[in-house]
The first five atom37 places (N, CA, C, CB, O) and aatype in JSON, in Angstrom:
{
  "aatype": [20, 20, 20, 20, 20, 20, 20, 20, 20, 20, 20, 20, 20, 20, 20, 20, 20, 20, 20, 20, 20, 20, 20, 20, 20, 20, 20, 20, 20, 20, 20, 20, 20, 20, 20, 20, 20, 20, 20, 20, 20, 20, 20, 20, 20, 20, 20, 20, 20, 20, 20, 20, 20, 20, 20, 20, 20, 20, 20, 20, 20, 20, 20, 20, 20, 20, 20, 20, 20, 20, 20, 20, 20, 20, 20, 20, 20, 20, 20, 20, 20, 20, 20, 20, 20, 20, 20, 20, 20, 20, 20, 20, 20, 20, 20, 20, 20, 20, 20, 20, 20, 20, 20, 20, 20, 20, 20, 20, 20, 20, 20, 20, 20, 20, 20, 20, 20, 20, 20, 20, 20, 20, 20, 20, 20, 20, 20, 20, 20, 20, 20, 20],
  "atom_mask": [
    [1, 1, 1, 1, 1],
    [1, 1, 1, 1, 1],
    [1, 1, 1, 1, 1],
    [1, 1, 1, 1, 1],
    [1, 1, 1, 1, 1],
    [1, 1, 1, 1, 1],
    [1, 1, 1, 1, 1],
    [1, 1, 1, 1, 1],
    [1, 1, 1, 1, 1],
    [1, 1, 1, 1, 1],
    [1, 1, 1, 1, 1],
    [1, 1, 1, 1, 1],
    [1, 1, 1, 1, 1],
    [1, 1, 1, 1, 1],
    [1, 1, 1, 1, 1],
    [1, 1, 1, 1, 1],
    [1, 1, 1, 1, 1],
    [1, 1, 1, 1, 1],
    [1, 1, 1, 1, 1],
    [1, 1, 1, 1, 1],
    [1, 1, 1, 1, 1],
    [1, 1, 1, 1, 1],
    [1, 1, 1, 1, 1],
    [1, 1, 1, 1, 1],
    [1, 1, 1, 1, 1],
    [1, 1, 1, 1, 1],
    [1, 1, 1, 1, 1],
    [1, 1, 1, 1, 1],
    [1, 1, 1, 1, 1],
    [1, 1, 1, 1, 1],
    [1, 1, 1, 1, 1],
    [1, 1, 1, 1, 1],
    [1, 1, 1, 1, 1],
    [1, 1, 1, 1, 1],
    [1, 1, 1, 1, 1],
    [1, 1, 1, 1, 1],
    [1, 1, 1, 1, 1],
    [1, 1, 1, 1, 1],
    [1, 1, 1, 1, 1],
    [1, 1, 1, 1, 1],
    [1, 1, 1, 1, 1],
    [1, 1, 1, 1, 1],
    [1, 1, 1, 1, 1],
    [1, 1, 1, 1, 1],
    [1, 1, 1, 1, 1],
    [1, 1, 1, 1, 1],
    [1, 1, 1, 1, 1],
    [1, 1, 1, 1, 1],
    [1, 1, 1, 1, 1],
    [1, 1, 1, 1, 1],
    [1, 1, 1, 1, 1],
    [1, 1, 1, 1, 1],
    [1, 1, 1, 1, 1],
    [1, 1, 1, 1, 1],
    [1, 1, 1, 1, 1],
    [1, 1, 1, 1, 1],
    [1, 1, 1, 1, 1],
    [1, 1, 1, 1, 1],
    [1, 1, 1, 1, 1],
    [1, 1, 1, 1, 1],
    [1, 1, 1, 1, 1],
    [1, 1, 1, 1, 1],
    [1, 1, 1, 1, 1],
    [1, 1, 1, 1, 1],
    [1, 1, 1, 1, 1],
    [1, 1, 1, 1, 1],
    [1, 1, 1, 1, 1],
    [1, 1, 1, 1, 1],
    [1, 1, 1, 1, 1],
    [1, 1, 1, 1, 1],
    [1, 1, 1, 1, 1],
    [1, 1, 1, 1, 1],
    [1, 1, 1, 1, 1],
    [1, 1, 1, 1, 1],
    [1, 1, 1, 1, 1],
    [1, 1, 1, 1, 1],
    [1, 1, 1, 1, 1],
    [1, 1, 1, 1, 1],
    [1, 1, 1, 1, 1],
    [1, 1, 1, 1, 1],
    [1, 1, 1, 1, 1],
    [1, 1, 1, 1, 1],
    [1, 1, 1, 1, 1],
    [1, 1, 1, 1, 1],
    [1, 1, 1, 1, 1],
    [1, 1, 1, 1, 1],
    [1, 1, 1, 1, 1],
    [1, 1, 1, 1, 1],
    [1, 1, 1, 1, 1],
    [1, 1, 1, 1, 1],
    [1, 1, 1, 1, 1],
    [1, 1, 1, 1, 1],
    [1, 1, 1, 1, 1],
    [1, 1, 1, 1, 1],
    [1, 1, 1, 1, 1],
    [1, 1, 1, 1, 1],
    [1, 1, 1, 1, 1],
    [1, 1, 1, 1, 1],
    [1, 1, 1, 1, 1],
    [1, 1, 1, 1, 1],
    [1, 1, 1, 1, 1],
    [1, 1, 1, 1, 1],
    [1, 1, 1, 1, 1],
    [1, 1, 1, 1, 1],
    [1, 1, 1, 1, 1],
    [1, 1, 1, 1, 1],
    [1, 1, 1, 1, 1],
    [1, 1, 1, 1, 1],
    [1, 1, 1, 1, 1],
    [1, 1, 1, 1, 1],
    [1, 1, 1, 1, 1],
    [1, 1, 1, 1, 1],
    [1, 1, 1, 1, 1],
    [1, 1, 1, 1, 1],
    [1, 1, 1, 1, 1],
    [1, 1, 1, 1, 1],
    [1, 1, 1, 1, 1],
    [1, 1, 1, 1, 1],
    [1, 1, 1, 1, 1],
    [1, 1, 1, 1, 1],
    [1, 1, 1, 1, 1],
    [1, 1, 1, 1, 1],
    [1, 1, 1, 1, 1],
    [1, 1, 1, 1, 1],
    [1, 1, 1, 1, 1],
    [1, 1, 1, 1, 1],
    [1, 1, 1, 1, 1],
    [1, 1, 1, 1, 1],
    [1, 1, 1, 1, 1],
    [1, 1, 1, 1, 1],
    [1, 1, 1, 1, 1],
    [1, 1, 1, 1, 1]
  ],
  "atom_positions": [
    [[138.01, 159.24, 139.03], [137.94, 159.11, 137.58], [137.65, 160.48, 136.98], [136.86, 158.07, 137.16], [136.96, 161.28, 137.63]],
    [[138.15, 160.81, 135.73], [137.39, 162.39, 135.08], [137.93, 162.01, 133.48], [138.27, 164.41, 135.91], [138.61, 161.11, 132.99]],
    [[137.26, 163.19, 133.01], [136.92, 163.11, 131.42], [138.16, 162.62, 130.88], [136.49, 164.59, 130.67], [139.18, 162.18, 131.41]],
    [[137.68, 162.87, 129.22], [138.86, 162.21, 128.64], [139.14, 163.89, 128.34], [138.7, 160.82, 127.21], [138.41, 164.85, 128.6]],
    [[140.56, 163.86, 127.64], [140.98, 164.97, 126.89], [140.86, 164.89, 125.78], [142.04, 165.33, 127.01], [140.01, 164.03, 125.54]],
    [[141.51, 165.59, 124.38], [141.63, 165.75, 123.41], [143.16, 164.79, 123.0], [141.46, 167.2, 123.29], [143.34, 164.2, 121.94]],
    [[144.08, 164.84, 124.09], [145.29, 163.84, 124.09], [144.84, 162.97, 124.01], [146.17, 163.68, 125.02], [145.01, 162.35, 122.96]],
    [[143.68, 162.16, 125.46], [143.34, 161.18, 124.85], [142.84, 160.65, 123.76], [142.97, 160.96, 125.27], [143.31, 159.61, 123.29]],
    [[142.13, 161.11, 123.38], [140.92, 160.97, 122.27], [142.04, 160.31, 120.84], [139.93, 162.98, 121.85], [141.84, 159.36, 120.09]],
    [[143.46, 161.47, 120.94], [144.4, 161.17, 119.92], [145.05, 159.83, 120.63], [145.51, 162.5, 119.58], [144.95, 158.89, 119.84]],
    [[145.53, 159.52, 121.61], [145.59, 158.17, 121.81], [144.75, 157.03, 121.56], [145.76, 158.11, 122.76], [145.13, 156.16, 120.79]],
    [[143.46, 156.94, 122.23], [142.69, 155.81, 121.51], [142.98, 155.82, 119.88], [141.02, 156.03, 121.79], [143.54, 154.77, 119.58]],
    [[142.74, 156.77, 118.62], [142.66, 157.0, 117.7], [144.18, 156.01, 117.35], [142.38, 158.5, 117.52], [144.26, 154.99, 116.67]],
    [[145.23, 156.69, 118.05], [146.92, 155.65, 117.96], [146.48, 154.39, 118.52], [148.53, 156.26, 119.11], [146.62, 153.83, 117.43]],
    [[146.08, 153.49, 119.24], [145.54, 152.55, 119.43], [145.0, 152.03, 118.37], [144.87, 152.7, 120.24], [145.5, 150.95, 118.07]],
    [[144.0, 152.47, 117.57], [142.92, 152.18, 116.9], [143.93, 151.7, 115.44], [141.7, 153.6, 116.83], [143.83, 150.62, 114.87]],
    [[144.82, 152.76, 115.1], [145.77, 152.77, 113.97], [146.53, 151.52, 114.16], [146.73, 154.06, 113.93], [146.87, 150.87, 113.17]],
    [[146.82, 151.1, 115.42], [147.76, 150.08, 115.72], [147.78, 148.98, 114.7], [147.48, 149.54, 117.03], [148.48, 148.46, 113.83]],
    [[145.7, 148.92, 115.78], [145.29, 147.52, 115.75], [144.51, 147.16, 114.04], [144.09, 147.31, 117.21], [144.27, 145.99, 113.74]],
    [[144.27, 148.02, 113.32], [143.73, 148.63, 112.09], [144.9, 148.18, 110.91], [143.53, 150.43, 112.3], [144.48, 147.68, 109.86]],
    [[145.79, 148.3, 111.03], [147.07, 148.27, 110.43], [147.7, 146.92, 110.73], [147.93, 149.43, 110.92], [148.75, 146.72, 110.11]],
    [[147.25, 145.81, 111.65], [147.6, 144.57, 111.94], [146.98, 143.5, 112.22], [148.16, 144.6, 112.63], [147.47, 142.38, 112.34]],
    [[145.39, 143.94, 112.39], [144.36, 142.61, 112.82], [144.43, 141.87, 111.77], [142.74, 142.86, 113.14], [144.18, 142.18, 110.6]],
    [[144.89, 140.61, 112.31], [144.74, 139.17, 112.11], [143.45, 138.03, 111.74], [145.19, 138.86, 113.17], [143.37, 136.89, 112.2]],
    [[142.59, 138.63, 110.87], [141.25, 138.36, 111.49], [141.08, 136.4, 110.6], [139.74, 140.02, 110.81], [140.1, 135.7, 110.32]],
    [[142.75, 136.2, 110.44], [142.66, 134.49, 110.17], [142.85, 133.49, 111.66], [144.13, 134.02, 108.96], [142.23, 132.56, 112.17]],
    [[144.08, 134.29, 111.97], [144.43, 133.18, 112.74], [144.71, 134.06, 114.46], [145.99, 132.31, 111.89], [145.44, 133.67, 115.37]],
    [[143.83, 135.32, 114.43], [143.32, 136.03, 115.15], [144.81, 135.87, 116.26], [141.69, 135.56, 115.53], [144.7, 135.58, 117.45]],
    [[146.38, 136.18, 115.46], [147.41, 136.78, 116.2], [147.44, 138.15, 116.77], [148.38, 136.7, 115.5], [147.67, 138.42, 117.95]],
    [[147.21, 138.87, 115.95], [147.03, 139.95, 116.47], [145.26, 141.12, 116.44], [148.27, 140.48, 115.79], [144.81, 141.95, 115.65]],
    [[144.84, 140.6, 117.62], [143.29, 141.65, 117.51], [143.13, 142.57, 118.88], [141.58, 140.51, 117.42], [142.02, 142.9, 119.28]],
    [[144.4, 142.95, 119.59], [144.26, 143.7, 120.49], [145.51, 145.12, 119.9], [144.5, 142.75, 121.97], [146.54, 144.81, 119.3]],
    [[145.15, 146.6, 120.21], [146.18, 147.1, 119.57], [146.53, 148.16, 121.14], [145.72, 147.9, 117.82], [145.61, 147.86, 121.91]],
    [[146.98, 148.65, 121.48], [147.57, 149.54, 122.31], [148.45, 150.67, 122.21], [148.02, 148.96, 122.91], [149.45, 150.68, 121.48]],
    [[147.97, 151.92, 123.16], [149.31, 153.2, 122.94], [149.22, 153.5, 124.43], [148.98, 154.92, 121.71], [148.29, 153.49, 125.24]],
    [[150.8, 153.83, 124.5], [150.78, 154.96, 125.74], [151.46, 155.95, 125.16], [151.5, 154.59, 127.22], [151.97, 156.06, 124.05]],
    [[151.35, 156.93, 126.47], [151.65, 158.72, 126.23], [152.7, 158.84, 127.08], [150.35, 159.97, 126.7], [152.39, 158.13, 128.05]],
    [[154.05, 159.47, 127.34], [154.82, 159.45, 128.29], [154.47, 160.75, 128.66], [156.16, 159.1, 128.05], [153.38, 160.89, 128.1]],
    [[154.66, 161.52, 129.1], [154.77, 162.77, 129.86], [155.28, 164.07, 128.77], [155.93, 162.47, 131.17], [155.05, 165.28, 128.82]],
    [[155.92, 163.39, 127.97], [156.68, 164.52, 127.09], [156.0, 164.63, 126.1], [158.06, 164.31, 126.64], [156.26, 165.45, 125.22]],
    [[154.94, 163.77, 126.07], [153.78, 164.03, 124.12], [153.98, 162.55, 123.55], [154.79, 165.6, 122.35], [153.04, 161.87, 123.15]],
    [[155.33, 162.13, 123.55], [155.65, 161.05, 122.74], [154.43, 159.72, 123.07], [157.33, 160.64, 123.12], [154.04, 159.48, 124.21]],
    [[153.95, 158.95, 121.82], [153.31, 157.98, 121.87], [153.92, 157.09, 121.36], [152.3, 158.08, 121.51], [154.65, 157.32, 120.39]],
    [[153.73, 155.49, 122.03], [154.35, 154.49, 121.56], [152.93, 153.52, 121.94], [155.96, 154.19, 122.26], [152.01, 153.49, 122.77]],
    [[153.5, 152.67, 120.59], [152.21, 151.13, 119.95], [152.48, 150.06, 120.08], [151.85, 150.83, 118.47], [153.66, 149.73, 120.19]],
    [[151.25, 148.95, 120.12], [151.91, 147.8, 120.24], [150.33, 146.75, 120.21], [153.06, 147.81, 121.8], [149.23, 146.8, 120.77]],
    [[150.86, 146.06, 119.46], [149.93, 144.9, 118.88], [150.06, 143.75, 119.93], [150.41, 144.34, 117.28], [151.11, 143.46, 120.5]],
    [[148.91, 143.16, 120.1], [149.39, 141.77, 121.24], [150.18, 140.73, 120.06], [147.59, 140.68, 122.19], [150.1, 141.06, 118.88]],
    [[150.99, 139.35, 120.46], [151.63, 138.41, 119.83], [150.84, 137.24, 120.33], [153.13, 138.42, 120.06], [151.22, 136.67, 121.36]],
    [[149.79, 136.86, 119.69], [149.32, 135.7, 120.56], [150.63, 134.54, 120.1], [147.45, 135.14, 120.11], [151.61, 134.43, 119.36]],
    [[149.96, 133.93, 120.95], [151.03, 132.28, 121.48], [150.77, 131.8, 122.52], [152.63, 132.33, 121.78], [150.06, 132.45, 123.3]],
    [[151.22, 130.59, 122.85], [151.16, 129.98, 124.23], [151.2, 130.95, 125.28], [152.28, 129.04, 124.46], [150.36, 131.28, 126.13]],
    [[152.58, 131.41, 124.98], [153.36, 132.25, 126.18], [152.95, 133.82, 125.53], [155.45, 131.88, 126.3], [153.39, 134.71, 126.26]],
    [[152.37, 134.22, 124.58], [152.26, 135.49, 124.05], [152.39, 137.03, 124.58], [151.25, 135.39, 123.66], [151.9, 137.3, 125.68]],
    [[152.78, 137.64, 124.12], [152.62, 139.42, 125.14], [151.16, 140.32, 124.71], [154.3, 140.84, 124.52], [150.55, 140.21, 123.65]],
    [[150.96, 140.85, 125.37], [149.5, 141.49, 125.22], [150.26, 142.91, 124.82], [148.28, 141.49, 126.83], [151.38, 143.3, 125.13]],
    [[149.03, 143.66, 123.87], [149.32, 144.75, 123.56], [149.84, 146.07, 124.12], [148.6, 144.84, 123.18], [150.4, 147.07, 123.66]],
    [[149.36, 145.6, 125.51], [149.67, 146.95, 126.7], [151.28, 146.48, 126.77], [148.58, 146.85, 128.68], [152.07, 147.43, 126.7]],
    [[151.78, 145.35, 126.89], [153.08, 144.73, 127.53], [153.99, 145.46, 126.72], [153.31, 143.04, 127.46], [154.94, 146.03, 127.27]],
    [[153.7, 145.57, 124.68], [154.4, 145.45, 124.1], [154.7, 146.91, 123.69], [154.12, 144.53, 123.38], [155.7, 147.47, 123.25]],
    [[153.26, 147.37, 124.07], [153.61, 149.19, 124.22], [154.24, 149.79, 124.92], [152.78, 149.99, 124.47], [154.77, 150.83, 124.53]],
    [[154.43, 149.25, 126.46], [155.02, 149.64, 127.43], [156.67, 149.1, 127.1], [154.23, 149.12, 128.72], [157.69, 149.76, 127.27]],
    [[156.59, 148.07, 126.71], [157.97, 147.63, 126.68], [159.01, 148.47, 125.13], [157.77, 145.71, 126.55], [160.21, 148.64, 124.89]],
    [[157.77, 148.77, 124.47], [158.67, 149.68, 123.11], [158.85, 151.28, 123.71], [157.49, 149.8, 121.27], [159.28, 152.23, 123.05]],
    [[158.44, 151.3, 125.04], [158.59, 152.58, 124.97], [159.63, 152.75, 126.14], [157.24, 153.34, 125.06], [160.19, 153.84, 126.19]],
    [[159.91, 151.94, 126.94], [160.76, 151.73, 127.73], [162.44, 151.23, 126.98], [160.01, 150.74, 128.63], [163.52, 151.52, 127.51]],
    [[162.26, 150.43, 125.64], [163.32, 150.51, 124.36], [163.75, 151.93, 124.26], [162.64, 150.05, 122.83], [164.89, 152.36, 124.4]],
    [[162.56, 152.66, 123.98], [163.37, 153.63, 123.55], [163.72, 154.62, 124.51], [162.85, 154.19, 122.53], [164.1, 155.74, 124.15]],
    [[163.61, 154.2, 125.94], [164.04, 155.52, 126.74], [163.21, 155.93, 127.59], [164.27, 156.64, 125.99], [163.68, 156.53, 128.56]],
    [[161.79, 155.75, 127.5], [160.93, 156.5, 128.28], [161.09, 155.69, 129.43], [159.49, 156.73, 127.76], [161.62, 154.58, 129.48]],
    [[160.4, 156.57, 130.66], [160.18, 155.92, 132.01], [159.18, 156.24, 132.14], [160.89, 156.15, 133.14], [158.44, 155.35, 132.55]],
    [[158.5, 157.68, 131.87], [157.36, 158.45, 132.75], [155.83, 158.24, 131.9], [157.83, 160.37, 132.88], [155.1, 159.08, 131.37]],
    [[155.74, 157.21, 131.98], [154.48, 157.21, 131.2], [153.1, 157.38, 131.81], [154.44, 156.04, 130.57], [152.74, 156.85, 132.85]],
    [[152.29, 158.24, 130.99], [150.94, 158.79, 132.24], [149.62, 158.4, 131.51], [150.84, 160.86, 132.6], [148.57, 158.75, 132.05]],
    [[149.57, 157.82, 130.52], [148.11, 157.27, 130.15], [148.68, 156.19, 129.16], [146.88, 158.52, 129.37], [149.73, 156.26, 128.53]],
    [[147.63, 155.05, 129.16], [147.77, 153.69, 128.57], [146.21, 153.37, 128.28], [148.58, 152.53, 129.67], [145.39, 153.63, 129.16]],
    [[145.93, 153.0, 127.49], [144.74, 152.58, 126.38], [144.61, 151.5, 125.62], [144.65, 153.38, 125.43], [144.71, 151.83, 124.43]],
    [[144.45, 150.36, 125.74], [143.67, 148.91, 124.85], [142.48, 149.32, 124.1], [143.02, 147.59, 125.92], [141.78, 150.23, 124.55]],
    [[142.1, 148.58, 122.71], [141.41, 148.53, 121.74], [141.62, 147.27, 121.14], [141.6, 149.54, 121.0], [142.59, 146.6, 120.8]],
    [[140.02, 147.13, 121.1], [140.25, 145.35, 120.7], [139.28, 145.61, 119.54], [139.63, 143.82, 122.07], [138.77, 146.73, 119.59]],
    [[138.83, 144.69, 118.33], [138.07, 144.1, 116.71], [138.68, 145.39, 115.59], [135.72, 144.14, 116.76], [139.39, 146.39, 115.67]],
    [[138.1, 144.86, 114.81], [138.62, 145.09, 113.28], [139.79, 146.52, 113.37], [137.01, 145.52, 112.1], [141.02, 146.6, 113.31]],
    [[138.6, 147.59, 113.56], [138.11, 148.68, 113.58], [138.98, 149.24, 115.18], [136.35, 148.55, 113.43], [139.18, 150.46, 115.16]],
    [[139.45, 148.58, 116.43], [139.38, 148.83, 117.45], [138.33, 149.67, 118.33], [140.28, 149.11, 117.43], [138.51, 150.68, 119.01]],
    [[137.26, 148.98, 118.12], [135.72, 149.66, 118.15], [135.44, 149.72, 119.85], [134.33, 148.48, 117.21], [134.73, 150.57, 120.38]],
    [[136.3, 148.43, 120.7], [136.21, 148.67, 121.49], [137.44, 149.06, 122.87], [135.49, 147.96, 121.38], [138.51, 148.46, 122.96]],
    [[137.19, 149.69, 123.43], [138.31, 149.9, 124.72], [137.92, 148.86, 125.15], [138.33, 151.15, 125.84], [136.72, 148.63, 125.02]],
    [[139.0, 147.58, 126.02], [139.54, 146.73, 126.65], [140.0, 146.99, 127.91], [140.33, 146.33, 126.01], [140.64, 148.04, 127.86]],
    [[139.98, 146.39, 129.45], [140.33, 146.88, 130.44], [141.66, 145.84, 130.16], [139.29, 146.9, 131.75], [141.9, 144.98, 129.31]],
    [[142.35, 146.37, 131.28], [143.9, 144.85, 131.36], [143.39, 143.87, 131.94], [145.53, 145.06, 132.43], [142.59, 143.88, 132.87]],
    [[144.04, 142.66, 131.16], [143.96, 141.55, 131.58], [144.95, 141.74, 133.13], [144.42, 140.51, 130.35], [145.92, 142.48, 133.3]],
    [[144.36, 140.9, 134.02], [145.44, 140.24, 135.22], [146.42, 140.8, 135.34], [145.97, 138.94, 135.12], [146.68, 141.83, 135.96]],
    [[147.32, 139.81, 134.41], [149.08, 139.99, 134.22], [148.96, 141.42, 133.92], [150.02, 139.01, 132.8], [149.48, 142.07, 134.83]],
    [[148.45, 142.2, 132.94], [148.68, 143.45, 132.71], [148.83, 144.68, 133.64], [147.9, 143.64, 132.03], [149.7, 145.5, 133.9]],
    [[147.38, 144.37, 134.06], [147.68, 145.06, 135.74], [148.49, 144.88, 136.85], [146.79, 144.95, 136.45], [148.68, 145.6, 137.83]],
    [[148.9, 143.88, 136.56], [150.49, 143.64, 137.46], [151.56, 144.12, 137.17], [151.03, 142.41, 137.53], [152.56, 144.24, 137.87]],
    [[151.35, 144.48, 135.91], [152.54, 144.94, 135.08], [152.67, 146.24, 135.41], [152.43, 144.79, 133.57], [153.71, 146.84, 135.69]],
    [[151.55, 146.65, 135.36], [150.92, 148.15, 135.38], [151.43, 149.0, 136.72], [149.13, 148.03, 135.42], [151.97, 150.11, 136.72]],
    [[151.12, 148.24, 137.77], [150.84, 148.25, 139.01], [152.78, 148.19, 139.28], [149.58, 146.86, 139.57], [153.33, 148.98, 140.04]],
    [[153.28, 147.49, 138.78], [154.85, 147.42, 139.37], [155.49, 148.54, 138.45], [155.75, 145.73, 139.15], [156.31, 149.24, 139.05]],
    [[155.27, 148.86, 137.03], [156.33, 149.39, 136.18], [155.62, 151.19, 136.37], [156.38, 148.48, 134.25], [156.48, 152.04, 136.58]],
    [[154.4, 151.61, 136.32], [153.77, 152.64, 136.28], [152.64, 153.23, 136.82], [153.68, 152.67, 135.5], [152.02, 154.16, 136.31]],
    [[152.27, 152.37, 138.4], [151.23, 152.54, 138.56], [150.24, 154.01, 139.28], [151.25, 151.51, 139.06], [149.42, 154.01, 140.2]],
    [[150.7, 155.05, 138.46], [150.06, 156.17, 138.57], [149.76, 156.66, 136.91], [150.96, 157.18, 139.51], [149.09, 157.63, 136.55]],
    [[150.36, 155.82, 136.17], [149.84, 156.09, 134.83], [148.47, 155.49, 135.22], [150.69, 155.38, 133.47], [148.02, 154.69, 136.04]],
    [[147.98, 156.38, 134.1], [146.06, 156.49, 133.86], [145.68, 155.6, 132.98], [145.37, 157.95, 133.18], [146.32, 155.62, 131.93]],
    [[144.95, 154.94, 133.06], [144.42, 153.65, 132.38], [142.81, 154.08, 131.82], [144.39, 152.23, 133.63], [141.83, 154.03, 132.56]],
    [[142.78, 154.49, 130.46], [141.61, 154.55, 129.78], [140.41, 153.26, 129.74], [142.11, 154.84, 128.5], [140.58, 152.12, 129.3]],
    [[139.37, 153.76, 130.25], [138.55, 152.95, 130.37], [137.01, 152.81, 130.03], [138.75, 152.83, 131.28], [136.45, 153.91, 130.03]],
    [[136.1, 151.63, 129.71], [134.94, 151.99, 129.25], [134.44, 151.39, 130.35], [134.48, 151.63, 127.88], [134.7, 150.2, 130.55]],
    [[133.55, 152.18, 131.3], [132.87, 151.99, 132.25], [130.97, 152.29, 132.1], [133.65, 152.83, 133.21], [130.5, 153.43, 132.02]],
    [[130.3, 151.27, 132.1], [129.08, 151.66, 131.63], [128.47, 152.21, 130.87], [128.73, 151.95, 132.03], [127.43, 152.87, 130.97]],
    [[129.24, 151.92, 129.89], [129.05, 152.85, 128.61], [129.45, 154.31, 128.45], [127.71, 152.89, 128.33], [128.99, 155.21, 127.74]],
    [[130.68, 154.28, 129.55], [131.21, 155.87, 129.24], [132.6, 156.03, 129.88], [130.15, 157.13, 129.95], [132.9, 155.84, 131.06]],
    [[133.63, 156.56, 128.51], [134.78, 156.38, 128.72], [135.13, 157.04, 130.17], [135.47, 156.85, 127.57], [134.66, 158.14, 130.45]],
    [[135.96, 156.35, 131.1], [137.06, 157.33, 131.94], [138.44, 156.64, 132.29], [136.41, 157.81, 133.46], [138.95, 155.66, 131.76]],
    [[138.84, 157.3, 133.17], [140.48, 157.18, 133.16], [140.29, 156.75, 134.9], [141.65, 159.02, 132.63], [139.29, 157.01, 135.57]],
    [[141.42, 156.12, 135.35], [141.4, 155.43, 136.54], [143.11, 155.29, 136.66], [140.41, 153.92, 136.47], [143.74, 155.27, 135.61]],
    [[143.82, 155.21, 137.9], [145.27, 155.24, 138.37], [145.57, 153.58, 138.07], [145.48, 155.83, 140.2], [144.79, 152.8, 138.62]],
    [[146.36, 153.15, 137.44], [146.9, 151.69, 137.16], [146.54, 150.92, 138.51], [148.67, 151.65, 136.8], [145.75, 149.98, 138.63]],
    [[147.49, 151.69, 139.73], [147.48, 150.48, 140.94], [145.9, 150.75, 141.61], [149.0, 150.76, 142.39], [145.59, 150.05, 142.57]],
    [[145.19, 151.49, 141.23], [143.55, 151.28, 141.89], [142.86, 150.09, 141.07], [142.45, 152.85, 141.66], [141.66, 149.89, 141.28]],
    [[143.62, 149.24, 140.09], [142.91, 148.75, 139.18], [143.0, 146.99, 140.15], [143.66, 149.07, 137.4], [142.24, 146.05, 139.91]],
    [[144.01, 146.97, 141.08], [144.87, 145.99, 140.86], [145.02, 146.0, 142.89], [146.45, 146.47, 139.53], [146.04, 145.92, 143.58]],
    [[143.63, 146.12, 143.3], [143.86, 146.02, 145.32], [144.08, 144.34, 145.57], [141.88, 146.65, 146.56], [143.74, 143.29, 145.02]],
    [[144.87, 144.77, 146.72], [145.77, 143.66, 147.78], [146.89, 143.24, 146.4], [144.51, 141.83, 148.62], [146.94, 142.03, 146.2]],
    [[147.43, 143.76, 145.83], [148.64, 143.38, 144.45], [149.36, 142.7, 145.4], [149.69, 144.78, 143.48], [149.34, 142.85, 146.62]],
    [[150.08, 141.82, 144.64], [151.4, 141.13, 144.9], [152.61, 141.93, 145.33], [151.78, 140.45, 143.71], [152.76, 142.71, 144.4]],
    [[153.21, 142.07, 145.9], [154.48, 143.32, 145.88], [156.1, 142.25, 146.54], [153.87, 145.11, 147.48], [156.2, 141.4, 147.41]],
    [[156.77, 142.67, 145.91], [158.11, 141.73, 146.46], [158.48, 143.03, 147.62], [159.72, 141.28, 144.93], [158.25, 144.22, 147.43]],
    [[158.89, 142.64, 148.4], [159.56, 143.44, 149.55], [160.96, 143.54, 148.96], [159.53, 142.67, 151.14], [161.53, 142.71, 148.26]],
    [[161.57, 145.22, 149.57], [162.98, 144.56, 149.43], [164.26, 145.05, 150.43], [163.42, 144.85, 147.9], [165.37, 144.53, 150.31]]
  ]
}
């Protein structure tokens, strides 16, 4: 694990804008917000869709940024209430997600009361893996 950067710091902050710009605080659709960073600077956002079957905010960041082209993405960040006051680790599915589509991207994290960064597939031991 090691510090955050100043990139990061502007990512949580894109996170924070996400979820700031879309919380739901009626029918609590959207209160998770998310960004990743690809390799080249570019940041892409994404609000969770609750529903039955719903996508989580990491899914929908990763998946808008994979829309537009990216592959190489190296840090990913959740923020959850009003304000996105707090960093969020991945749910389950997320880390599966994580773990198959990017798992050497860096996953921002609040660990004992102090942010760090951790490799996607360390998040996610004995994973599922399809052989092929």
């Amino acid at each position: 694990m090691c510090k955050l950067t100043d990139k990061d710091c502007e990512l949580i902050a894109e996170a924070q804008k996400a979820i700031q710009l879309n919380y739901d605080e009626m029918n609590y659709n959207h209160t998770v917000g998310a960004a990743v960073r690809c390799r080249n600077g570019k940041i892409y956002i994404g609000v969770n869709v609750y529903s039955l079957h719903g996508a989580c905010a990491e899914q929908v960041a990763i998946g808008t940024a994979i829309t537009n082209g990216e592959r190489d993405i190296e840090t990913i960040v959740a923020v959850r209430g009003k304000n996105g006051e707090e960093i969020v680790p991945p749910c389950g599915n997320c880390r599966q997600i994580l773990h198959d589509y990017i798992p050497e991207c860096e996953v921002i994290l609040e660990v004992n009361g102090k942010y760090k960064k951790i490799r996607a597939k360390e998040l996610l031991p004995f994973s599922y893996r399809v052989e092929s």
